[in-house]
C-alpha positions in Angstrom: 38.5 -2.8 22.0 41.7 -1.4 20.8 44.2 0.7 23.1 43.4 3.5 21.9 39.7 3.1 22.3 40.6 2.2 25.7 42.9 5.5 26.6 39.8 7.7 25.2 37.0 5.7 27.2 39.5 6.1 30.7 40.4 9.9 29.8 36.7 10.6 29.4 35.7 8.6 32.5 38.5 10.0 34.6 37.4 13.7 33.3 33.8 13.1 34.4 34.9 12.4 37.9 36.4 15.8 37.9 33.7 18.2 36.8 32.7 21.2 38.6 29.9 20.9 40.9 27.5 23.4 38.5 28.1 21.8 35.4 27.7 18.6 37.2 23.8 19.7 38.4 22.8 20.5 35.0 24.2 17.6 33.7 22.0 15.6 36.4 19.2 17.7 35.4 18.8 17.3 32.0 19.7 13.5 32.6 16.4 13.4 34.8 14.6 15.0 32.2 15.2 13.2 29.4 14.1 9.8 31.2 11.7 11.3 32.4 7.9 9.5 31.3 6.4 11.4 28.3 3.0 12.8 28.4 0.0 10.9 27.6 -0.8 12.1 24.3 3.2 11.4 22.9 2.7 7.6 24.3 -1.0 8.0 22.4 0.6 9.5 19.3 3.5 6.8 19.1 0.5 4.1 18.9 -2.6 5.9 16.6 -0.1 6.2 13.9 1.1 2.5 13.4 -3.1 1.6 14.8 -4.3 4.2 12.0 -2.1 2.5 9.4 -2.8 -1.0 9.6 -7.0 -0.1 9.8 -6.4 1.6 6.5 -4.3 -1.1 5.0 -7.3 -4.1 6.4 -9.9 -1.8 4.9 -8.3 -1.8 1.6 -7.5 -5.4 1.4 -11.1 -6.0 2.0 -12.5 -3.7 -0.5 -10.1 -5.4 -2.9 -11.0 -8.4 -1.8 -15.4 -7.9 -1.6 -15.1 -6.5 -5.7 -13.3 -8.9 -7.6 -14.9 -11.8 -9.2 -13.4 -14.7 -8.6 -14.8 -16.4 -11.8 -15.2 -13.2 -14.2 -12.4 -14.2 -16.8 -13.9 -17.7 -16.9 -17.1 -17.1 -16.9 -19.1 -18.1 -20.7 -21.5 -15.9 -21.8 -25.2 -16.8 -21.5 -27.4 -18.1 -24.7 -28.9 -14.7 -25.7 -25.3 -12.7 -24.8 -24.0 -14.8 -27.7 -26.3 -14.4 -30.7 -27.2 -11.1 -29.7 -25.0 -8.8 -31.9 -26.3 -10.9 -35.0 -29.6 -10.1 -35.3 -29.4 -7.4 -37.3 -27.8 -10.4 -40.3 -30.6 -12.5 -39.9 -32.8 -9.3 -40.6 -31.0 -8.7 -43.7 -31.4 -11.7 -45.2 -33.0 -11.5 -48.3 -31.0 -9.0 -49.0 -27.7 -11.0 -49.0 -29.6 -13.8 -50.3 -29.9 -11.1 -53.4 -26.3 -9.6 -53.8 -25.3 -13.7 -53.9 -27.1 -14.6 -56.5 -26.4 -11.1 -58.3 -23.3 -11.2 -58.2 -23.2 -14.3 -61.0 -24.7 -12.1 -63.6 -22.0 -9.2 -62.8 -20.0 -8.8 -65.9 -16.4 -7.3 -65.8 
């Protein structure tokens, strides 16, 4: 601490010593009431929020957790998923069969 942190703390102790007796009482007073114990619900309300919180915060992380798929992005399509979108080639056929072999006696 420097000196002059030292002459303030002294000047303010040494003027504490000499208060008057009423300001003195209140000063006790409202000491006594501010460490005093809260009320129930304050200590209650200090701890839901934080409780509240975290349950949110766990409940997420398992819904997260519960709907991915671990194996979605590696996952290779079954036997009919692949060929599926090319039926309507194989139905059409003939008719490319056709256009190829056309397509020799097209004169430009």
């Amino acid at each position: 601490m420097s000196d002059f942190e030292k002459t303030i703390q002294s000047e303010l102790q040494d003027s504490e010593l000499h208060l008057p007796p009423d300001i003195n009482e209140q000063l006790q007073t409202i000491r006594r009431a501010a460490l005093a114990t809260p009320e129930p619900w304050w200590r209650l309300r200090r701890i839901l929020w934080p409780t509240t919180g975290m349950a949110l915060a766990s409940l997420v992380a398992v819904v997260l957790i519960l709907n991915t798929d671990p194996g979605a992005d590696n996952r290779q399509p079954a036997a009919n998923e692949k060929y599926s979108d090319n039926f309507d080639l194989y139905e059409n056929l003939d008719f490319y069969y056709w256009l190829a072999t056309g397509e020799n006696d097209v004169r430009g």
